[in-house]
TIDO-404945 format. One record per residue (C-alpha): residue number from 1; residue in three letters; x, y, z. Coordinates in steps of 0.02 Angstrom, whole numbers. Each point is the difference from the previous one (the first is absolute). Example, Ala and Ser with C-alpha at 12.3 -4.5 7.8 and 13.67 -1.06 7.14 Angstrom:
<rs>
1 | ALA | 615 | -225 | 390
2 | SER | 69 | 172 | -33
</rs>
This chain:
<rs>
1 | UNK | 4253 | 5177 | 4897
2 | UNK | 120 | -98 | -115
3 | UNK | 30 | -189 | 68
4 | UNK | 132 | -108 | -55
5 | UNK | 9 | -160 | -122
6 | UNK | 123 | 89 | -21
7 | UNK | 125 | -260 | -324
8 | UNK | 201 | -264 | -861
9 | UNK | -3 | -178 | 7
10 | UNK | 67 | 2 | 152
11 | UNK | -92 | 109 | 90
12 | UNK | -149 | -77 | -52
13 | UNK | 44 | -181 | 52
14 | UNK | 32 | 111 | 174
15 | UNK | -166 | 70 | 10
16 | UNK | -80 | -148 | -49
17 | UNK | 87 | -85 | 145
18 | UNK | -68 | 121 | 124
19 | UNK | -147 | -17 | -67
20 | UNK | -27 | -160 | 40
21 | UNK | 45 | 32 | 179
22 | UNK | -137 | 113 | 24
23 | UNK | 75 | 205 | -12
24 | UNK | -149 | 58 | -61
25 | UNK | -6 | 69 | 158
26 | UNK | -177 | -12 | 129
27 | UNK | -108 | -124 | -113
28 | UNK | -183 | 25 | 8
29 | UNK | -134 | -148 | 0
30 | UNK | -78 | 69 | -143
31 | UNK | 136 | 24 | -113
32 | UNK | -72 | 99 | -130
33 | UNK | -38 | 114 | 123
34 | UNK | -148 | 39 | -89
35 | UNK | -155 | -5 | 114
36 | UNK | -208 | 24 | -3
37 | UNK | -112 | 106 | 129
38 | UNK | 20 | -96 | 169
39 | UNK | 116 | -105 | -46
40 | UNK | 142 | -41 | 138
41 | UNK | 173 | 81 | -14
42 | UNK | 131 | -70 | 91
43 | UNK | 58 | 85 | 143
44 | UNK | 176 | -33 | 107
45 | UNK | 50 | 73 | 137
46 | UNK | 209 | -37 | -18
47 | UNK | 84 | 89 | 153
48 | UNK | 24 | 120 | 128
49 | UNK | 147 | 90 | 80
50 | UNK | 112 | 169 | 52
51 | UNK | -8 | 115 | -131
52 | UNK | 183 | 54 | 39
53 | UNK | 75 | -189 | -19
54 | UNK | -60 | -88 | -164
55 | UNK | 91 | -155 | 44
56 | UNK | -108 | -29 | 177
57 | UNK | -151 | -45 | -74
58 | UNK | -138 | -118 | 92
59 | UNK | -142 | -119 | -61
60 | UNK | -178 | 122 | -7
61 | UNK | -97 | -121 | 133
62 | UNK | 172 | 16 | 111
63 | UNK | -110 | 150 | 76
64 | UNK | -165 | -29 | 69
65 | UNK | -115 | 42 | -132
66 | UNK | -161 | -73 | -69
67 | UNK | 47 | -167 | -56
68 | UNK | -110 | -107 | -120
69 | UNK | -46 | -150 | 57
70 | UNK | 109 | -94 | -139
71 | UNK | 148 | 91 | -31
72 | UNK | 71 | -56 | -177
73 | UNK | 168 | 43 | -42
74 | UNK | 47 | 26 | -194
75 | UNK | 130 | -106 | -86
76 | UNK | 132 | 85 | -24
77 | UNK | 157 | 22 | -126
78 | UNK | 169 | -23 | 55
79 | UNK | 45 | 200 | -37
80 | UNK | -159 | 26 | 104
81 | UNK | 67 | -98 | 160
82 | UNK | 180 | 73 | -11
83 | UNK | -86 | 178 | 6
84 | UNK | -91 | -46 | 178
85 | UNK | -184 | -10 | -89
86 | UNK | -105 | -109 | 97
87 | UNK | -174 | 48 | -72
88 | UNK | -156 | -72 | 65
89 | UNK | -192 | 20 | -55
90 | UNK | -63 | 153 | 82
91 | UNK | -161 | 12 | 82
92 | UNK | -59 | 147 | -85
93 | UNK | -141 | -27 | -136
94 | UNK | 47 | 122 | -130
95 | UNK | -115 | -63 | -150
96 | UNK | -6 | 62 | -180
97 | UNK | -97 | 145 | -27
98 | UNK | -81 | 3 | 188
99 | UNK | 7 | 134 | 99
100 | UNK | -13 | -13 | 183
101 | UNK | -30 | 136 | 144
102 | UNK | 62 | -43 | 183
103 | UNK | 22 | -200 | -33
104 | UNK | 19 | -48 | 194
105 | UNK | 151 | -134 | -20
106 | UNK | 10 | -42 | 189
107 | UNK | -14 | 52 | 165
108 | UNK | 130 | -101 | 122
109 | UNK | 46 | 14 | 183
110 | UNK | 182 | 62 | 3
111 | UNK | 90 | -61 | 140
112 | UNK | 152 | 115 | 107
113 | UNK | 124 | -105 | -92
114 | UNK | -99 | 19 | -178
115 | UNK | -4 | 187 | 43
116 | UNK | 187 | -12 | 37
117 | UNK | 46 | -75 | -166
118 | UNK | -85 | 152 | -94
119 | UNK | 66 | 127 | 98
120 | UNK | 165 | -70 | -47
121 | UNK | -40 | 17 | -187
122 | UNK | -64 | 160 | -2
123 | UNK | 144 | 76 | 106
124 | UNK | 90 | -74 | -118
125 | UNK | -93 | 57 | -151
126 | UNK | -42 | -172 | -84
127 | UNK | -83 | -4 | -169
128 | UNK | -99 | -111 | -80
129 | UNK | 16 | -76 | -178
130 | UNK | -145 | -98 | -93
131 | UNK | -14 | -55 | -159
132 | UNK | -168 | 27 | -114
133 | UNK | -1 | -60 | -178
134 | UNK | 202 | -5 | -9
135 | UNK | -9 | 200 | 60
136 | UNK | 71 | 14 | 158
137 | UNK | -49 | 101 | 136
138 | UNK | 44 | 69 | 169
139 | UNK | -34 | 130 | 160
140 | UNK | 44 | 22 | 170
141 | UNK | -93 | -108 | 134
142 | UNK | -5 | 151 | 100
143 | UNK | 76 | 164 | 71
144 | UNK | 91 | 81 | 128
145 | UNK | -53 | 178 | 83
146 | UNK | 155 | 66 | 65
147 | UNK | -85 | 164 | 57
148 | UNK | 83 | -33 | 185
149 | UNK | 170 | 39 | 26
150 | UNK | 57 | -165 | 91
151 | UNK | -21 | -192 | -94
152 | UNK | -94 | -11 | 145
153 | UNK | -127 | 112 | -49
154 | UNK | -25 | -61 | -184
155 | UNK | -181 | -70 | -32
156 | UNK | -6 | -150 | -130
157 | UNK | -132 | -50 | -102
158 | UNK | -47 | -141 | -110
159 | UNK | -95 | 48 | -160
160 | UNK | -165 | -119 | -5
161 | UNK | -83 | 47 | -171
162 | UNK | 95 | -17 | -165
163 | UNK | -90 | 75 | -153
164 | UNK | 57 | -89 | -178
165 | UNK | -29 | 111 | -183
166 | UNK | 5 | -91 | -112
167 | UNK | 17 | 21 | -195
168 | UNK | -61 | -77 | -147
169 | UNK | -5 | -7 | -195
170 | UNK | -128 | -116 | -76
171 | UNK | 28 | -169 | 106
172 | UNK | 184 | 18 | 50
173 | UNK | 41 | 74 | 153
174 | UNK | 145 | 167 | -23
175 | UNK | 31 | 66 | 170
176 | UNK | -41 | -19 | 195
177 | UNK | 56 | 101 | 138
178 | UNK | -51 | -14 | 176
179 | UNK | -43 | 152 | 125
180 | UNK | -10 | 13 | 197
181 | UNK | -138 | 99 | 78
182 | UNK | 85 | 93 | 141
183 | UNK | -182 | 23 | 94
184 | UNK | -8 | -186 | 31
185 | UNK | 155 | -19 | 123
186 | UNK | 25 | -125 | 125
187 | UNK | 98 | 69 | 139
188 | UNK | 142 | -147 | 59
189 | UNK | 104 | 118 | 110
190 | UNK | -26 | -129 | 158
191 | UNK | 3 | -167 | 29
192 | UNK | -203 | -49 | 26
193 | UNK | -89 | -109 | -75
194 | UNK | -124 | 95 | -145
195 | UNK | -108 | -41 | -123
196 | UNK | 24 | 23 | -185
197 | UNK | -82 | 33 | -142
198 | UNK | 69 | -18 | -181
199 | UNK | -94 | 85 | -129
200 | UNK | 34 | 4 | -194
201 | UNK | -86 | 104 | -126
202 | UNK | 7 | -35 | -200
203 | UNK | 2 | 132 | -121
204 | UNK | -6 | -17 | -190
205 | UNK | 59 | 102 | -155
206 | UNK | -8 | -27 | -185
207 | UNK | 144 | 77 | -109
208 | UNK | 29 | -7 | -210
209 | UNK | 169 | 99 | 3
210 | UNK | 106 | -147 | 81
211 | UNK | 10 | -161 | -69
212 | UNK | 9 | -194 | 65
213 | UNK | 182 | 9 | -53
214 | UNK | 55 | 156 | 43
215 | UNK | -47 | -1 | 190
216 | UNK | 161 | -36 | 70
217 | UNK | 83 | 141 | -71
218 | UNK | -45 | 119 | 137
219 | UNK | 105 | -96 | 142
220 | UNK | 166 | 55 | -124
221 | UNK | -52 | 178 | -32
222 | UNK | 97 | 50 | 151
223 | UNK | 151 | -66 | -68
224 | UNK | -45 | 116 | -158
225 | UNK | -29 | 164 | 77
226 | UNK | 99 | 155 | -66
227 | UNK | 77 | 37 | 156
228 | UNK | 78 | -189 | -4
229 | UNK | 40 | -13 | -178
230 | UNK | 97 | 173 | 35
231 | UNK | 99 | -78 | 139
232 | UNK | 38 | -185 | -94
233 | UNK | 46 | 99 | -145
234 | UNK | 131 | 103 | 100
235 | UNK | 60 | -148 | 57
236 | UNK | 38 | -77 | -180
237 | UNK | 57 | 162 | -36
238 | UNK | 141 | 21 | 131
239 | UNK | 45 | -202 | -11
240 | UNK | 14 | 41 | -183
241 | UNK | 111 | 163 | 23
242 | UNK | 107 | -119 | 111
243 | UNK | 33 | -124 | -130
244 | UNK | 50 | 129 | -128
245 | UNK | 110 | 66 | 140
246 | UNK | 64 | -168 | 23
247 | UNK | 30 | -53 | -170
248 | UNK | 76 | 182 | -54
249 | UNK | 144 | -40 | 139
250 | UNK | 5 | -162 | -72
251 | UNK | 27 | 76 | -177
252 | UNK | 127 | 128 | 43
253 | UNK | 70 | -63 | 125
254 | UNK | 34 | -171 | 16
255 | UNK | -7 | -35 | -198
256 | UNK | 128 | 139 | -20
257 | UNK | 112 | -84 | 153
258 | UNK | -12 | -167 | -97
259 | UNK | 62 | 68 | -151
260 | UNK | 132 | 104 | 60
261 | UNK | 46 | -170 | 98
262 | UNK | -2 | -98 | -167
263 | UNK | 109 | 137 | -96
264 | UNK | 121 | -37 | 152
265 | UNK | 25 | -163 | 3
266 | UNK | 8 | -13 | -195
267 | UNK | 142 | 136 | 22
268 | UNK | 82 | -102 | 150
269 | UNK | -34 | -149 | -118
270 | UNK | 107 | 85 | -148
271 | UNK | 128 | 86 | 96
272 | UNK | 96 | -113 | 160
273 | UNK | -73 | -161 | 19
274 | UNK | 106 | -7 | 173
275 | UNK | -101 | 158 | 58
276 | UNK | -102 | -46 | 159
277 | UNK | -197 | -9 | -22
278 | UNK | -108 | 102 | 120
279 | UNK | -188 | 24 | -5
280 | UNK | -145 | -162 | -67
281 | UNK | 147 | -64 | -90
282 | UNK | 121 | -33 | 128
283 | UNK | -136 | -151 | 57
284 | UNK | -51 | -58 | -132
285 | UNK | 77 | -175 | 54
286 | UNK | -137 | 6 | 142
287 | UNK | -137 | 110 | -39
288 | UNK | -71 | -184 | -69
289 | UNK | 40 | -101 | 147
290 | UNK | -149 | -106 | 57
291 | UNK | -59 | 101 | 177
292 | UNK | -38 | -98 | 181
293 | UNK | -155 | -80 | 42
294 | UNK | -27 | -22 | -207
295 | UNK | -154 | -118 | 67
296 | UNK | -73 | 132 | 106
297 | UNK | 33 | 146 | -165
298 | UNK | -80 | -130 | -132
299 | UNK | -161 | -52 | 116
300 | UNK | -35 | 193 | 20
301 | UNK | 18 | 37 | -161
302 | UNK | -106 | -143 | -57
303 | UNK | -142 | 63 | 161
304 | UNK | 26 | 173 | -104
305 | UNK | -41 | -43 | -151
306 | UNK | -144 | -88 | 54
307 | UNK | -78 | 143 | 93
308 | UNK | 22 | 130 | -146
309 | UNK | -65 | -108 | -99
310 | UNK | -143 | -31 | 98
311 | UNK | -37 | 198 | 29
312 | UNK | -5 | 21 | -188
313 | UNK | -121 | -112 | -22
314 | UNK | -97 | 83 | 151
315 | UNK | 18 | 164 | -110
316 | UNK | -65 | -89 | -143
317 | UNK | -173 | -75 | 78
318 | UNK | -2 | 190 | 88
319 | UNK | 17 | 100 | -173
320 | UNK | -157 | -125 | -52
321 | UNK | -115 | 62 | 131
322 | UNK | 13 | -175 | 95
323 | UNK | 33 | 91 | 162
324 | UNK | -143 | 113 | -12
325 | UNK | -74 | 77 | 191
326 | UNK | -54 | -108 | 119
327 | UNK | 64 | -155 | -76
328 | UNK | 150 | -14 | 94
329 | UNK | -13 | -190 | 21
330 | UNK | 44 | -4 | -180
331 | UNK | 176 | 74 | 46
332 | UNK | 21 | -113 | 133
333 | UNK | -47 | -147 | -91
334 | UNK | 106 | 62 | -177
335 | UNK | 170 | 24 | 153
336 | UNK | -36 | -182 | 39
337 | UNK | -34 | -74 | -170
338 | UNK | 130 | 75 | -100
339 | UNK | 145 | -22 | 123
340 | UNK | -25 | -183 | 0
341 | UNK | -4 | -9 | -179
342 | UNK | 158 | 104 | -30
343 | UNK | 107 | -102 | 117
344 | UNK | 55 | -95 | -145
345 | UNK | 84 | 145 | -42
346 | UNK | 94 | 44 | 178
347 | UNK | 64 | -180 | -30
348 | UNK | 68 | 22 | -179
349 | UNK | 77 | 169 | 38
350 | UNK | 90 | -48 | 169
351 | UNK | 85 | -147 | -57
352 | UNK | 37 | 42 | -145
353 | UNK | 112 | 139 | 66
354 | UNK | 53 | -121 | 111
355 | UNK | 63 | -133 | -126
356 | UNK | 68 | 165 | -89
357 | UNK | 124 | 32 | 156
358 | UNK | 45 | -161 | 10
359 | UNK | -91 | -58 | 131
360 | UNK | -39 | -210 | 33
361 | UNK | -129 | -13 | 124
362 | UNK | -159 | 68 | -94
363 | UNK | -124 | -95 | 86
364 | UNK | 40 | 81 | 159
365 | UNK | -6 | 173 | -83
366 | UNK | -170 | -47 | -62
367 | UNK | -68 | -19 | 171
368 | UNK | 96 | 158 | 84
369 | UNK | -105 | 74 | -164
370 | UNK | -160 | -50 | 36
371 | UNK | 20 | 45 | 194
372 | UNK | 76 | 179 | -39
373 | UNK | -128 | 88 | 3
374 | UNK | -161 | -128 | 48
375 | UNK | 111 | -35 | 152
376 | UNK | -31 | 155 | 100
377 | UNK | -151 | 33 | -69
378 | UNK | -87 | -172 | 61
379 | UNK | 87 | 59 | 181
380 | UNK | -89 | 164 | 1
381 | UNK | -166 | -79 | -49
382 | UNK | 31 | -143 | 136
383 | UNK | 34 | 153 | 121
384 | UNK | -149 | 107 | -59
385 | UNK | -121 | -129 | -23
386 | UNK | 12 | -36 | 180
387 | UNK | -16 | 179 | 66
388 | UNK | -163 | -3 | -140
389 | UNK | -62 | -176 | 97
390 | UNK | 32 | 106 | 172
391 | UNK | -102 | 146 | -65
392 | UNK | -138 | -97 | -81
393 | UNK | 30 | 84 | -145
394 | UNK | -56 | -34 | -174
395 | UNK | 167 | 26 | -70
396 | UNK | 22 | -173 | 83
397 | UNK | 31 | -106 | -136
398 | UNK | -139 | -163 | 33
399 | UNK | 90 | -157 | -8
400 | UNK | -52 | -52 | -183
401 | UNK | 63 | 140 | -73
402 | UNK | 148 | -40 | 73
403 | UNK | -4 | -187 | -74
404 | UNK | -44 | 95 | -155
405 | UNK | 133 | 88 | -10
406 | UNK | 147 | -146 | 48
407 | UNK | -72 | -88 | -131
408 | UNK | 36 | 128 | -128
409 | UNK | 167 | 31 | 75
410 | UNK | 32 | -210 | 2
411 | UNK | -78 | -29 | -171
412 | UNK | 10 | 150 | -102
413 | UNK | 148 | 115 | 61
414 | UNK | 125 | -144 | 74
415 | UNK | -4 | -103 | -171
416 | UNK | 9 | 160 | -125
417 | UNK | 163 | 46 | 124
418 | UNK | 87 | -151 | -26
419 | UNK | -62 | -23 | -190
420 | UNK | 86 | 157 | -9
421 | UNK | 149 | -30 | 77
422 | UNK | 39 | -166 | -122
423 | UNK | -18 | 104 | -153
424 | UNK | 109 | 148 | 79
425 | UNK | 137 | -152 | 41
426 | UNK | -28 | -101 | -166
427 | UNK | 1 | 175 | -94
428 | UNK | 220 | -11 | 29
429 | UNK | 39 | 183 | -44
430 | UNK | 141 | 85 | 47
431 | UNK | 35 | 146 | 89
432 | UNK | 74 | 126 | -152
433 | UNK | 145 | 85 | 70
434 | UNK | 102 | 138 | -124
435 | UNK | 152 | -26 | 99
436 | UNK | 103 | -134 | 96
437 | UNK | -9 | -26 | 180
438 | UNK | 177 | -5 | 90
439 | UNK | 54 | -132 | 117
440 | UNK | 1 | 88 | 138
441 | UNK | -91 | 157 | 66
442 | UNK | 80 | 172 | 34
443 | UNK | -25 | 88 | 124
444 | UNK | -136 | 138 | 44
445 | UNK | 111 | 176 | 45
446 | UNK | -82 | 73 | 137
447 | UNK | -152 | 124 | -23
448 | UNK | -64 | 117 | 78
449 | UNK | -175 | -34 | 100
450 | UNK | -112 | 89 | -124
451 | UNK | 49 | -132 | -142
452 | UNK | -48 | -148 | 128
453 | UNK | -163 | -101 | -41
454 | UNK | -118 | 91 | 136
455 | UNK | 20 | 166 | -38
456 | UNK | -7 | -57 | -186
457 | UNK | -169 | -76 | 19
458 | UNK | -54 | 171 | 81
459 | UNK | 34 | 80 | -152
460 | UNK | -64 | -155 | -100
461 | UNK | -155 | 14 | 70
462 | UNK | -61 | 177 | 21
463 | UNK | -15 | 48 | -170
464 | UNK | -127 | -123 | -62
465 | UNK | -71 | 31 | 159
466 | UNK | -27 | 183 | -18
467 | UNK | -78 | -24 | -205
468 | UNK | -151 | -128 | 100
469 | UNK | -15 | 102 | 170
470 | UNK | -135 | 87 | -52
471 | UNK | -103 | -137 | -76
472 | UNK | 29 | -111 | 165
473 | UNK | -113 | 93 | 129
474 | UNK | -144 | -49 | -148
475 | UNK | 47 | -172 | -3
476 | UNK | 9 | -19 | 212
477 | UNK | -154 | 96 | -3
478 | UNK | -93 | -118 | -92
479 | UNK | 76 | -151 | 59
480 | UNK | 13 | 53 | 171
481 | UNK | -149 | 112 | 6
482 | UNK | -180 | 46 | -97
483 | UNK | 65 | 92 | -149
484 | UNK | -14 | -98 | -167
485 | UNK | 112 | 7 | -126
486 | UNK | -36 | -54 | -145
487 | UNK | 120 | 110 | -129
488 | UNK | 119 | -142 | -56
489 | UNK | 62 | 73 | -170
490 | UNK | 82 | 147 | 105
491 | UNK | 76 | -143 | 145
492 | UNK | 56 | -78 | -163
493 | UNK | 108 | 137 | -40
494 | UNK | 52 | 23 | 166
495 | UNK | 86 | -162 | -1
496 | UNK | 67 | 0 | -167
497 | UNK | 107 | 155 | 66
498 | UNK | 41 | -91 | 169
499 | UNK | 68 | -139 | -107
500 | UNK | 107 | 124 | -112
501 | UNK | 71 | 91 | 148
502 | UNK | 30 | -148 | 99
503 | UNK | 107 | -80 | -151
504 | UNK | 70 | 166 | -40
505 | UNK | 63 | 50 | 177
506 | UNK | 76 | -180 | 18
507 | UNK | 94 | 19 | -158
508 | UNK | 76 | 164 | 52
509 | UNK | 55 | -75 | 173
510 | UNK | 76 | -156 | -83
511 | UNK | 111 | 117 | -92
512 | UNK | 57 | 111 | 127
513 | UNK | 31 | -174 | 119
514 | UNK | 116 | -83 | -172
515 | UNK | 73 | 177 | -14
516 | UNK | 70 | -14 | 192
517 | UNK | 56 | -171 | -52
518 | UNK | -117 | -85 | 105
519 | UNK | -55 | -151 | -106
520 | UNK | -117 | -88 | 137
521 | UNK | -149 | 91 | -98
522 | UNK | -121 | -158 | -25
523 | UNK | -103 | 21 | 184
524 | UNK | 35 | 191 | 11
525 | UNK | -110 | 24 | -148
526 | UNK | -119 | -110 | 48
527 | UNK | -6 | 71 | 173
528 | UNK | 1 | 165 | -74
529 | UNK | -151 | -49 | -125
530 | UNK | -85 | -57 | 126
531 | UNK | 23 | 136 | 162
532 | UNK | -178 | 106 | -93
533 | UNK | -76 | -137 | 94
534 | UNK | 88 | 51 | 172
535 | UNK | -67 | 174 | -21
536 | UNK | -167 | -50 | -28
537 | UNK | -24 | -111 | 151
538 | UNK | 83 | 158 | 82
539 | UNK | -117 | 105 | -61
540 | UNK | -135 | -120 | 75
541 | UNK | 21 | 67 | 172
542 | UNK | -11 | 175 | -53
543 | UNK | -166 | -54 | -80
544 | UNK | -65 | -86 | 150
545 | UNK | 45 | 133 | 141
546 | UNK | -33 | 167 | -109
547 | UNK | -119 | -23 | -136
548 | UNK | -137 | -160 | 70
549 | UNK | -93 | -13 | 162
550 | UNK | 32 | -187 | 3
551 | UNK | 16 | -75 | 176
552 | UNK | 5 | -163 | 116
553 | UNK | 117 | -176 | -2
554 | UNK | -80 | -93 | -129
555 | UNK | -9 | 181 | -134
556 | UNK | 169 | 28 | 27
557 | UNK | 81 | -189 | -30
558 | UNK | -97 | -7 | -149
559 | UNK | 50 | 158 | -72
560 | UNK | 217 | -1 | 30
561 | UNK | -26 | -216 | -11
562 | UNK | -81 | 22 | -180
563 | UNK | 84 | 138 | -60
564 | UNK | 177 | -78 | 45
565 | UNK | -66 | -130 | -115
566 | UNK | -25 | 119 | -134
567 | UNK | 157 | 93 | 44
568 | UNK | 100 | -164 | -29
569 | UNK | -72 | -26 | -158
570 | UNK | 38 | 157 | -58
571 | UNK | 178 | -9 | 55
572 | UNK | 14 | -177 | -87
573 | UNK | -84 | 79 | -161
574 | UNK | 121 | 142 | 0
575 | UNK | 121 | -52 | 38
576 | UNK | -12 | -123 | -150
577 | UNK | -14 | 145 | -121
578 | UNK | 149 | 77 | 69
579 | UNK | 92 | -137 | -8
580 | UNK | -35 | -39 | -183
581 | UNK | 20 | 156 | -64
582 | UNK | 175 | 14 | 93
583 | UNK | 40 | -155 | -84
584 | UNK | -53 | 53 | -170
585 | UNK | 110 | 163 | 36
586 | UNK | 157 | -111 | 69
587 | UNK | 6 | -106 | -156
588 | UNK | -19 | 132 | -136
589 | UNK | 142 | 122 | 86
590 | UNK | 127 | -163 | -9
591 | UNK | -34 | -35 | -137
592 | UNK | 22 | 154 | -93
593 | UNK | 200 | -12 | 59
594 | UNK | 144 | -105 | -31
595 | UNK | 47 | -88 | 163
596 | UNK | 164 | -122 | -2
</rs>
């Protein structure tokens, strides 16, 4: 059974940072992790939950089982508490080297309401995760036997003896898994009060093939597979065929329109100067005019630039085996670090665009910039959190992470933003423009509705779309589920195309909007940069209704509240590299031309 957790000069400075805030992932007391016979490994138990809904997870001692009598929780890292760990010392004495037959761990009086509570979990197929020298491991608490007909026939049963093997080389520990034995069954079908008995057994196995630092390749051979590698490689191969196909209309097409368009007007140029213009030309007095809501444009394109920025760098620590399996806290922790340290450059880009168009009140455009995109995210969190609190959840944030995290956001992210934004104002470039803009506007001749900005962004949108379709069930799978995925070179690729279609397909649109003489083009191509992200939240309900088995209030609001997140942030990154790359395509058309 596969289980989620499911993360240059620069880039060192980067990794150095999240270093220091602890992503090395589950930390063990003895941090060699080298050990002698009998010596104690430490043992965690983190959490327990439905299999089917990764986000609904609950603190191990939640359900009545053998406590110790001091339960010690684990400090731990920031990445760790914004995954939902909650790990506390186990009662379980798994020492180096010992092995252990039938190790009686407690008998307990279950009462009808303790019976209740593990009925629930086992019709609901809860697992189990632990953590044992940094490996983790996991197992159902128990099972169902559905051999009746009716629910009200099922029989359910808790599992009361866990065997551990474990395996060693020299003094380090390499792997542990744990087993059930299915003869030792407590039946929990009614609601009486029972007795208990957990049992734990301890194997142990010495290896030489697998070393200390190769153990935690195993949890990313999945991702590795043939059969996988077959199926991501299609799925480079058919974004790739769609790029050629994209750029080959680009190259006969629309490069043979422009030229033919340029021969024209050089003749029309040459020939009757009184001869009316039609086509890009025609408004070229307005195809430069400064658009509506120029505030609004600059502070998403600023909020754009940040967040591409910020998912290179995530590439970067990725490609470097950072984010290696079952270390997501590191990902979490790298989202949180590196955001707040590249607000400086949401600041610079926004208002400097925003000088650039002329505009006078920067310091309000710096704030609509740094409440873009933080805005509705802190609202879904607020919203979330709450349902989490309701749940008793672990992905309840406690309330010093919390602090933690305002205090980054006040003394890290807030000052970089406006830092930014002085340099972007005192920078005083201006906006390079190949052509005069007219006094007045003219006017827009009607068109017909597929050349309006919705059906536009349709057709924006589902190419790029289509070149990462495949690749997205793998990424919600892992995210969302207990695959891991750990190929990054190929998701690499994968977005290197989606960047080159998105800025490809924008460019052809801008053309074939000038070419109607429509010169409002500066939100449709970032709308239409941006609409991939449309289809992927769309594609997010097709995920969770056909392809997962995810269920209940709190699953749900985390999945579409989190993903719209996401969504957003794709539509602001986007639509920021459609944008730019229409505007590097609007300048170099006018000025190739002679325009009075």
């Amino acid at each position: 059974m596969e289980m989620r957790k499911p993360s240059m000069d620069l880039a060192a400075g980067v990794v150095a940072l999240l270093l220091c805030f602890g992503v090395a992932g589950v930390a063990s007391d003895a941090s060699n992790h080298r050990y002698k016979k009998g010596d104690h490994v430490p043992l965690y138990v983190n959490k327990v939950g439905p299999f089917h809904n990764p986000s609904e997870t609950y603190r191990y001692f939640d359900l009545p089982f053998c406590t110790p009598e001091h339960v010690t929780e684990k400090k731990e890292a920031l990445g760790e508490v914004l995954n939902g760990d909650r790990l506390v010392d186990a009662p379980y004495k798994l020492d180096f080297l010992t092995d252990q037959e039938s190790e009686l761990l407690c008998k307990k009086n279950l009462s009808k309401a303790d019976v209740a509570k593990f009925r629930s979990a086992v019709s609901k197929d809860y697992y189990f995760q632990m953590y044992y020298d940094d490996l983790p491991l996991w197992g159902f608490i128990g099972k169902v036997d559905k051999e009746g007909k009716d629910v009200e026939e099922y029989k359910y049963f808790l599992y009361q003896r866990f065997h551990f093997d474990v395996v060693y080389n020299k003094d380090r520990v390499i792997e542990i898994t744990v087993h059930t034995d299915p003869n030792m069954l407590l039946d929990v079908t009614d609601d009486k009060d029972i007795e208990v008995e957990f049992v734990y057994s301890v194997k142990w196995k010495e290896t030489s093939t697998i070393s200390f630092e190769k153990r935690m390749e195993k949890y990313s051979q999945t991702s590795s597979l043939p059969h996988h590698l077959e199926i991501h490689w299609f799925s480079i191969i058919n974004s790739c065929v769609t790029v050629l196909l994209l750029t080959g209309f680009l190259a006969t097409i629309l490069m043979r329109v422009l030229k033919n368009d340029f021969v024209k007007y050089a003749h029309d140029e040459e020939s009757a100067d009184d001869e009316e213009e039609t086509g890009w030309k025609y408004i070229h007095g307005d195809v430069f005019r400064f658009p509506k809501y120029k505030s609004l444009l600059a502070a998403s394109l600023g909020s754009g630039t940040q967040l591409f920025t910020l998912t290179i760098f995530i590439f970067i620590l990725a490609l470097v085996g950072v984010f290696y399996p079952y270390n997501r806290g590191a990902l979490f922790t790298a989202l949180v670090i590196i955001y707040a340290l590249t607000s400086g450059i949401a600041g610079y880009a926004a208002t400097s665009f925003y000088c650039q168009l002329e505009g006078t009140n920067w310091v309000r455009n710096l704030l609509l910039t740094g409440c873009l995109f933080c805005g509705p995210l802190f609202l879904t969190f607020c919203f979330l959190n709450t349902v989490a609190i309701i749940y008793s959840a672990t992905a309840a944030l406690p309330f010093g992470t919390i602090v933690v995290i305002v205090l980054i956001w006040t003394l890290v992210t807030s000052p970089l933003l406006v830092l930014g934004g002085i340099a972007g104002k005192n920078s005083k470039t201006e906006f390079q423009a190949p052509v005069r803009t007219t006094k007045y506007p003219r006017e827009i001749p009607e068109l017909p509705w597929y050349r309006h900005t919705a059906p536009q962004m349709i057709m924006a949108g589902f190419l790029p779309f289509s070149a990462i379709y495949i690749e997205l069930y793998y990424i919600f799978a892992s995210v969302w589920g207990h695959r891991i995925y750990t190929i990054y070179s190929i998701l690499f690729i994968v977005f290197i195309i989606l960047i080159i279609v998105t800025a490809f397909i924008t460019v052809a649109l801008t053309y074939f909007q000038l070419a109607a003489e429509d010169h409002e083009w500066w939100w449709r191509s970032f709308l239409c940069g941006g609409s991939t992200g449309l289809f992927v939240y769309g594609y997010c309900w097709y995920y969770y209704y056909a392809r997962s088995d995810m269920s209940g209030f709190m699953q749900t609001s985390f999945f579409f509240g989190y993903m719209a997140c996401i969504c957003y942030g794709f539509f602001l990154m986007l639509g920021t590299v459609g944008f730019r790359a229409a505007l590097l395509f609007v300048r170099h058309i006018y000025r190739s031309i002679k325009c009075e």
